[in-house]
C-alpha positions in Angstrom: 42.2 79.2 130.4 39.2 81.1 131.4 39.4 84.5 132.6 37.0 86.6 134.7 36.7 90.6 135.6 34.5 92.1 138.4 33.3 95.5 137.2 35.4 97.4 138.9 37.9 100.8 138.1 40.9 98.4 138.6 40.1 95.2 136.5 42.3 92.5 137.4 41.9 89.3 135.5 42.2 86.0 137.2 42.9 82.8 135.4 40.6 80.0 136.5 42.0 76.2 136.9 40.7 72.9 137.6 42.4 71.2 139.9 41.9 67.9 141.7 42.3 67.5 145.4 42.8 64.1 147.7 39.9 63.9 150.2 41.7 64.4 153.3 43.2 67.7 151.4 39.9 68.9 150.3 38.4 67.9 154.1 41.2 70.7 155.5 40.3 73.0 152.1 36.8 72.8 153.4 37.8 73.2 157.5 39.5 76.4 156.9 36.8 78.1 155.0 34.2 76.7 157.5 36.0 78.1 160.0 36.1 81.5 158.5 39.7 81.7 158.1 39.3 82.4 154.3 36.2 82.9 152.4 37.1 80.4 149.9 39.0 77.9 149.0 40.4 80.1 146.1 41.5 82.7 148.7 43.0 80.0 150.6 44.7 78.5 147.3 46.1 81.2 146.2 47.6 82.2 149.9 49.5 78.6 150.1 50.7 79.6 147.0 51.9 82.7 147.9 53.6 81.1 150.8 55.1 78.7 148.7 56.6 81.7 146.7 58.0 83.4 149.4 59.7 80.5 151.1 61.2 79.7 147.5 62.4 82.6 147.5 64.2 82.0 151.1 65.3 79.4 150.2 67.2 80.5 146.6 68.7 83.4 148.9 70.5 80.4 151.7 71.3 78.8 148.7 73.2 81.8 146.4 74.4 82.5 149.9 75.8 78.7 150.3 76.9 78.7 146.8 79.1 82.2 147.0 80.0 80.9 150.4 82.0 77.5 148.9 83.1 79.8 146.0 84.5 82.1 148.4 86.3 80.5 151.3 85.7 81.8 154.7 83.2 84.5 155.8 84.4 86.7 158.7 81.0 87.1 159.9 80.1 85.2 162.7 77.5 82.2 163.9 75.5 85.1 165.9 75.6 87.6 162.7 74.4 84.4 160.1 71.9 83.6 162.2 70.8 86.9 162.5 70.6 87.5 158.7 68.9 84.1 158.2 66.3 85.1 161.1 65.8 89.3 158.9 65.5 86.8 156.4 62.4 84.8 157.5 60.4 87.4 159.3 61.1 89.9 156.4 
C-alpha cells in the first residue's frame, strides 16, 4: 500500500489501490466525471463508499431495532411513530 501527502498544514494520507472495474462500470465511472459531477473517479469511489457506509449503518440500526424488538415483545409505539423514526433515520 502506497501512500501520498499534498503539502499542506493538514497532511492527510490516502492509501492508493488497484482495483479492476467491468466495462459497463468503468463506462458510468467515466460518465459521471465527464459530466462534471466529480472530478475523478477517486472522488466518486470514495463517495459510493461513503454511501455504502452510511446505509450499513441504517441498516445495523433496523436490525438491533428488529432484534431488541423480538427480544422484547410488543412496542407501544405506533405504525405512524416507527415510520417516523425509520424516515429521522434515513434523511439524518
Amino acid at each position: 500500500m502506497r501512500y501520498w501527502c499534498k503539502l499542506e498544514p493538514k497532511c492527510i494520507f490516502m492509501a492508493r489501490q488497484s482495483i479492476s472495474l467491468t466495462p459497463p462500470n468503468d463506462e458510468w465511472l467515466k460518465a459521471q466525471v465527464d459530466s462534471n459531477e466529480y472530478n475523478s473517479k477517486s472522488e466518486l469511489v470514495n463517495d459510493l463508499i461513503r454511501q455504502a457506509r452510511s446505509q450499513q449503518a441504517q441498516i445495523d440500526w433496523i436490525k438491533a431495532k428488529l432484534e431488541r424488538a423480538e427480544k422484547g415483545g410488543f412496542t407501544e409505539d405506533s405504525k405512524q411513530s416507527i415510520l417516523r423514526q425509520s424516515k429521522s433515520l434515513m434523511n439524518g
